[in-house]
C-alpha positions as CSV (number, residue, x, y, z in Angstrom):
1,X,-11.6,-15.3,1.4
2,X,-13.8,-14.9,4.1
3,X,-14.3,-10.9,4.0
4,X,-15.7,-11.9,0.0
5,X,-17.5,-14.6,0.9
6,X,-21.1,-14.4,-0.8
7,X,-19.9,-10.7,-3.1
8,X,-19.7,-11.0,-6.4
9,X,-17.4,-9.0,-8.1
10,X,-17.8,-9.9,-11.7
11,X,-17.3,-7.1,-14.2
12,X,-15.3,-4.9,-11.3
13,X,-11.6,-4.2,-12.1
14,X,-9.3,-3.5,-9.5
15,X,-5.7,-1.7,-10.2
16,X,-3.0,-2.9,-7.7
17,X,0.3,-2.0,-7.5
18,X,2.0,-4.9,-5.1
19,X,-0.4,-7.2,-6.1
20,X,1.8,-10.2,-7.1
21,X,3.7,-10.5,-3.8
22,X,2.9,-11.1,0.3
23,X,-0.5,-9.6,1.6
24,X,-1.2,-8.1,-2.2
25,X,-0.9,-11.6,-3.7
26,X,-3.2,-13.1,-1.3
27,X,-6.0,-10.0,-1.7
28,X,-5.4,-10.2,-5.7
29,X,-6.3,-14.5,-5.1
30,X,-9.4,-13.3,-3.2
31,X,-10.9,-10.4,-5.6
32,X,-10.3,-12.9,-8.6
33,X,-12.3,-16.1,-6.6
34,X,-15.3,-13.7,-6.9
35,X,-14.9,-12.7,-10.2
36,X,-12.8,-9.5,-10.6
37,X,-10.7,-8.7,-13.3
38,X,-7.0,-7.5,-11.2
39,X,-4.4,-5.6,-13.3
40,X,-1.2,-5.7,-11.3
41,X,1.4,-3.5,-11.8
42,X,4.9,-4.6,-11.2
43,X,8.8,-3.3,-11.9
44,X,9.5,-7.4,-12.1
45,X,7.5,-9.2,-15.2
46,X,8.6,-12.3,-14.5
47,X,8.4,-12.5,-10.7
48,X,5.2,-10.8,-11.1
49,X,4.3,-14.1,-14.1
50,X,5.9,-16.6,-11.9
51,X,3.5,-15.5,-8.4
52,X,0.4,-15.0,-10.6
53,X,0.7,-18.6,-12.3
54,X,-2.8,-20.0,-12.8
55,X,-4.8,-17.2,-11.5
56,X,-7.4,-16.3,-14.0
57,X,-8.6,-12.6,-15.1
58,X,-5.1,-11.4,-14.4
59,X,-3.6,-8.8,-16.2
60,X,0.3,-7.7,-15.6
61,X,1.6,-4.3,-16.4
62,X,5.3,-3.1,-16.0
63,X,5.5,0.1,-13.6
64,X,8.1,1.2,-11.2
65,X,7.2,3.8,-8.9
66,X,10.4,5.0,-9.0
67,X,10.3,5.5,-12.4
68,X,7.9,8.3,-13.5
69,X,7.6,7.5,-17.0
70,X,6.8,3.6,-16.3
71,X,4.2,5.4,-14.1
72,X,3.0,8.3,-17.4
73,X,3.2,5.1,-19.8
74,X,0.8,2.7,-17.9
75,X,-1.8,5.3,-16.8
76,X,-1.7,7.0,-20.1
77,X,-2.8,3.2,-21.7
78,X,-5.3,2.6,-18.9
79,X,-6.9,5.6,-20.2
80,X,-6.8,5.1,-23.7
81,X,-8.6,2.2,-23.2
82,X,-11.7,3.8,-21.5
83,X,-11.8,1.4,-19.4
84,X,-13.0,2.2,-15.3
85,X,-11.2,1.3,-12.2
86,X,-13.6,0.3,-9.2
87,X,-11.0,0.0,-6.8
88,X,-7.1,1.3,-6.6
89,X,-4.7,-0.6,-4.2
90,X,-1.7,0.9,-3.6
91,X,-0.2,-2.2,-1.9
92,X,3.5,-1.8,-2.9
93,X,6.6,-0.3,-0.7
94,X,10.0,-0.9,0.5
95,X,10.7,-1.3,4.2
96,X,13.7,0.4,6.2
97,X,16.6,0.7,3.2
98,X,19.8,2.0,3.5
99,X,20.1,6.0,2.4
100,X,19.5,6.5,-1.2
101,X,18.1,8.6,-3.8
102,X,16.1,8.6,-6.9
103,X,16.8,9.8,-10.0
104,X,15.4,13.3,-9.0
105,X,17.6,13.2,-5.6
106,X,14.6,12.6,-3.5
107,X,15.0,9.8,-0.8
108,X,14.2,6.4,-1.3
109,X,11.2,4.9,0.6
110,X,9.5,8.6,0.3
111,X,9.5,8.5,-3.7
112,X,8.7,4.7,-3.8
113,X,6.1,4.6,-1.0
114,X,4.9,8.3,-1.4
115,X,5.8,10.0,-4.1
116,X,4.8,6.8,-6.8
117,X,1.8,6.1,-5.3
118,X,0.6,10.1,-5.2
119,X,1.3,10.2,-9.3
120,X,-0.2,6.7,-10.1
121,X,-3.7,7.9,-8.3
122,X,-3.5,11.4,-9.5
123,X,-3.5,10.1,-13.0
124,X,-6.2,7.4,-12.8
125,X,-8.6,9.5,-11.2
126,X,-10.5,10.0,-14.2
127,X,-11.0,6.4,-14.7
128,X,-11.9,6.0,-11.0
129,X,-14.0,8.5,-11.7
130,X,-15.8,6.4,-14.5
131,X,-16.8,3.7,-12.0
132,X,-19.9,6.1,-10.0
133,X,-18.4,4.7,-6.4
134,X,-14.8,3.8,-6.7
135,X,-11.8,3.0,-3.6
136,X,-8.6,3.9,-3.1
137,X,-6.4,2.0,-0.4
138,X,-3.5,3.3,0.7
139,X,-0.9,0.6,2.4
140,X,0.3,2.3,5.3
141,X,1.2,0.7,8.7
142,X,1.2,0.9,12.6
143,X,5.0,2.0,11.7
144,X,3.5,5.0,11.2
145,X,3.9,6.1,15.2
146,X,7.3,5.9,15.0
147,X,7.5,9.4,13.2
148,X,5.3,12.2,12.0
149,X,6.4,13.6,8.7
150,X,9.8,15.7,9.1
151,X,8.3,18.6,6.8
152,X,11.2,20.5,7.1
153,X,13.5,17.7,6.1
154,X,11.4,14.9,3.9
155,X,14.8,13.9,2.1
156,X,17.1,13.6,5.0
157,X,19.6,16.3,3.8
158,X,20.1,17.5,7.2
159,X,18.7,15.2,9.5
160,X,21.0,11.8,10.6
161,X,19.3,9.0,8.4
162,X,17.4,5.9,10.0
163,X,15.7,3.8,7.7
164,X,13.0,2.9,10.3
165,X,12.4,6.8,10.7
166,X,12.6,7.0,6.8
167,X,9.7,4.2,6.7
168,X,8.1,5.7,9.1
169,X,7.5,9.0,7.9
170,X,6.5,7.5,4.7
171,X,3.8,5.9,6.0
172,X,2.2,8.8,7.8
173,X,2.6,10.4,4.8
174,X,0.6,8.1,2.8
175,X,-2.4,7.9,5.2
176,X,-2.5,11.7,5.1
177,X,-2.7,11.8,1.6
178,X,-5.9,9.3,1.8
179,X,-7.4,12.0,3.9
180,X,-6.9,14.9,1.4
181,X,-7.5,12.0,-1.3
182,X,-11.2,11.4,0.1
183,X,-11.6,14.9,1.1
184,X,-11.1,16.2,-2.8
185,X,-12.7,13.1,-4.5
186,X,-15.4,12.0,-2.7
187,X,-17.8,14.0,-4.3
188,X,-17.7,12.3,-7.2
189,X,-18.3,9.0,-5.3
190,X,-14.5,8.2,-4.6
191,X,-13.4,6.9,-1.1
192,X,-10.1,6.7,0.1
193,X,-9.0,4.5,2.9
194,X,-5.8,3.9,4.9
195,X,-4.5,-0.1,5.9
196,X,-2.4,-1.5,8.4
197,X,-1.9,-5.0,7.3
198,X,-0.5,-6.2,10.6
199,X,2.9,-7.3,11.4
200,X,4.2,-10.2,9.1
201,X,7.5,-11.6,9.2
202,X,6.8,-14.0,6.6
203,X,6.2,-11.0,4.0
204,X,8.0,-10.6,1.0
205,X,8.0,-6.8,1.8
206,X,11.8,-7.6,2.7
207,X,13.3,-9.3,-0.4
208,X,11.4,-6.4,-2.7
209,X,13.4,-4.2,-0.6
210,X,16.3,-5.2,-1.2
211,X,16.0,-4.6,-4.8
212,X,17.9,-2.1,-6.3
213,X,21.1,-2.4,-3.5
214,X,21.3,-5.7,-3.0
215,X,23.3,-8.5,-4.9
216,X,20.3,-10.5,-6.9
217,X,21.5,-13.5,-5.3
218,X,20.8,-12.3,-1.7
219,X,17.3,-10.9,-2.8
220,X,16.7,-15.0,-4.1
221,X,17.4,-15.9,-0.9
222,X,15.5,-13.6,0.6
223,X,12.2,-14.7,-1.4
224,X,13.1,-17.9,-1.2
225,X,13.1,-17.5,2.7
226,X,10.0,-16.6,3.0
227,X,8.6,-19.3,0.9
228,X,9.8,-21.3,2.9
229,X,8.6,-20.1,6.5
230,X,5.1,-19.8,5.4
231,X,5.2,-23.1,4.4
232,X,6.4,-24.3,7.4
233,X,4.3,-22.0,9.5
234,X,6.7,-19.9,11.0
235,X,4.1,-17.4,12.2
236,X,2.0,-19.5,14.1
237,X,5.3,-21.1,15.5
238,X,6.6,-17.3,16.4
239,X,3.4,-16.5,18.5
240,X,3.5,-19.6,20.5
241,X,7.0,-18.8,21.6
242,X,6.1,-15.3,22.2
243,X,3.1,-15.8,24.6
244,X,1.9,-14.7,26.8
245,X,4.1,-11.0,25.2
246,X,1.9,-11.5,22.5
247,X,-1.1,-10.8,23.5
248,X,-2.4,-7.9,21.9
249,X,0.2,-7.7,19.3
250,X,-0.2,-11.3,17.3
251,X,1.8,-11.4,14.0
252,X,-0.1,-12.1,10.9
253,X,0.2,-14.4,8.1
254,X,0.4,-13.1,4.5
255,X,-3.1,-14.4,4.2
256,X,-4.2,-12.5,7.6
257,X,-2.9,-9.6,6.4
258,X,-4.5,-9.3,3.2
259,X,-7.8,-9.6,4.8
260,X,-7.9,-5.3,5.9
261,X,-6.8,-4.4,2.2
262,X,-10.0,-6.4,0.8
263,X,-12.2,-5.1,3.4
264,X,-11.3,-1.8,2.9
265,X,-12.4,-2.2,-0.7
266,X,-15.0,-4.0,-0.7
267,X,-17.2,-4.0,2.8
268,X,-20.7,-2.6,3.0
269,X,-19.8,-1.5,6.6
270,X,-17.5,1.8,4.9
271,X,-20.4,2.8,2.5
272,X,-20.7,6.4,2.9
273,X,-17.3,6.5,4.8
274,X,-13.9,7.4,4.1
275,X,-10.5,9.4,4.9
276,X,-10.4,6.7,7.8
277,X,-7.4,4.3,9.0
278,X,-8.2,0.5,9.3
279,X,-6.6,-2.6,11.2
280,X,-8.2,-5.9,11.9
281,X,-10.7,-5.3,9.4
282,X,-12.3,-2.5,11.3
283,X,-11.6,1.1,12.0
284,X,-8.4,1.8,14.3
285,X,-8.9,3.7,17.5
286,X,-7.0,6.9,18.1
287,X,-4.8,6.5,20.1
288,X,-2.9,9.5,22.2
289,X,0.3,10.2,20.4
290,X,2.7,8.9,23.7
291,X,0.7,5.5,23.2
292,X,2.8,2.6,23.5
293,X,0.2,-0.1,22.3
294,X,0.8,-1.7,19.3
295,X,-2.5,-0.7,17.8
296,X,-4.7,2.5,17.2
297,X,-3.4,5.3,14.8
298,X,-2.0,8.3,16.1
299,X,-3.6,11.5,15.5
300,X,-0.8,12.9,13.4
301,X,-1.6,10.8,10.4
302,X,-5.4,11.7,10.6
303,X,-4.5,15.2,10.4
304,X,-6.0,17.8,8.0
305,X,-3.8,20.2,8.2
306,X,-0.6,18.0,7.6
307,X,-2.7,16.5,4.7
308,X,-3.2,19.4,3.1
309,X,0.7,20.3,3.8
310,X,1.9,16.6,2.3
311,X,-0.7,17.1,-0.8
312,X,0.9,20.6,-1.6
313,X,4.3,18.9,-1.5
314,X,3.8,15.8,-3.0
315,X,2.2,18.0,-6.3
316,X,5.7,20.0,-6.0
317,X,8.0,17.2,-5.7
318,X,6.7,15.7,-8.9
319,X,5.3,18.0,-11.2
320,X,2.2,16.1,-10.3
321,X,-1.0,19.0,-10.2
322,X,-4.6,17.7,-9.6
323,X,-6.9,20.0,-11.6
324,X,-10.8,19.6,-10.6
């Protein structure tokens, strides 16, 4: 609320996917108290109905990154409705799952993190073209240093599986695409941004994990969990038994962490900027690639050349071709 304090948005439409749940939910509440219209996207109506209760100036639209034709169905209605979209937030993911595949065999957290997100964007870009000075903002994460992209082995077929390495990779991956994203587009006013939201154990980033190989039951509890700790203030209560190890490294309330994915699409301060990673509502630092800090992005997910290398395979691993 403070990063929109004195904008008004009125007339602006903003496309998220995530934008019912954790950090999402809390930069949907702040778009829509300045007068955006938000259309979130979700694979759960209900959940999606049930989070979004009361919010005016909300539209909710089924899609399922995993699910390419969800993804064809809604971008093809956006479109027929000539509407423009003033800024795209890619806010969804899954977080450190247990091996699994996608219909088309492709790991997990790639196709849902990646490979969704890649096709959604690709397919709205002619209504973000429509809006003369649109945003895209890609949800990556300081997970990202844990692993570059493993080019020669995205899905895992060869390489041991960790789901933290799996996560990992996918988040490089998407703030490289927001590099070629911004390199391609930005000539027709179209600026692409990459967000850490911070760390948040009160997200619900873990119960929409578990979707899809957990018992429903366990995935309750898990949302139901994290109700609960945010209520009781669970983060504030975490860093005060953590200092002084803290320091530097404070985790983030849902609310907190929605604040980089609003600046990033809104603030004056990134006019005429883009292809650039955010934290703390500010640019990261790079940082050298041995860093140990818990900040700063490391150069392998600002650079070009992998950009252009994850573009190229993210257009082959969908069927997914960006034509000027």
């Amino acid at each position: 609320m403070d990063v929109v304090k004195g904008l008004d948005l009125t007339g602006k439409i903003i496309v998220m996917t995530g934008g019912h749940t954790g950090t999402g939910r809390e930069a949907a509440k702040a778009f829509l108290s300045v007068g955006a219209k938000v259309i979130a996207l979700a694979p759960d109506i209900e959940w999606a109905k049930s989070n979004l209760k009361g919010l005016k100036n909300v539209e909710i639209e089924y899609l399922d990154l995993l699910i390419p034709s969800s993804i064809e169905s809604f971008t093809q209605k956006f479109l027929k409705s000539n509407r423009q979209i003033d800024i795209l937030v890619n806010s969804a993911g899954i977080h450190n799952t247990p091996l699994q595949r996608d219909a088309r065999g492709f790991e997990r957290q790639f196709a849902t993190n990646v490979l969704g997100h890649f096709e959604l964007t690709v397919k709205l870009i002619p209504a973000l073209k429509k809006a003369n000075g649109a945003r895209i903002v890609n949800l990556s994460s300081r997970g990202h240093r844990l692993s570059n992209v493993i080019f020669e082995d995205i899905n895992f077929e060869h390489t041991p599986y960790n789901g933290m390495v799996a996560y990992a990779q996918s988040k490089t991956a998407l703030s490289l695409l927001t590099v070629k994203e911004d390199e391609l587009l930005q000539k027709y006013h179209i600026r692409a941004f990459a967000v850490h939201p911070g760390p948040i154990p009160t997200s619900d980033l873990f119960a929409g994990s578990m979707v899809g190989y957990s018992p429903e039951y366990k995935v309750n509890l898990s949302k139901l969990l994290a109700v609960t700790l945010r209520t009781f203030y669970a983060t504030e209560i975490l860093n005060f038994l953590r200092r002084p190890k803290n320091i530097g490294d404070i985790y983030k309330t849902v609310k907190q962490g929605g604040a980089t994915t609003v600046w990033a699409a809104v603030s004056s301060d990134l006019n005429g900027k883009g292809g650039l990673y955010l934290e703390d509502c500010n640019i990261a630092p790079i940082v050298p690639i041995d860093s140990k800090a818990p900040f700063g992005v490391r150069p392998w997910a600002l650079d070009k050349n992998a950009a252009d290398k994850i573009w190229k395979i993210s257009e082959s691993m969908t069927g997914i071709y960006y034509k000027e």
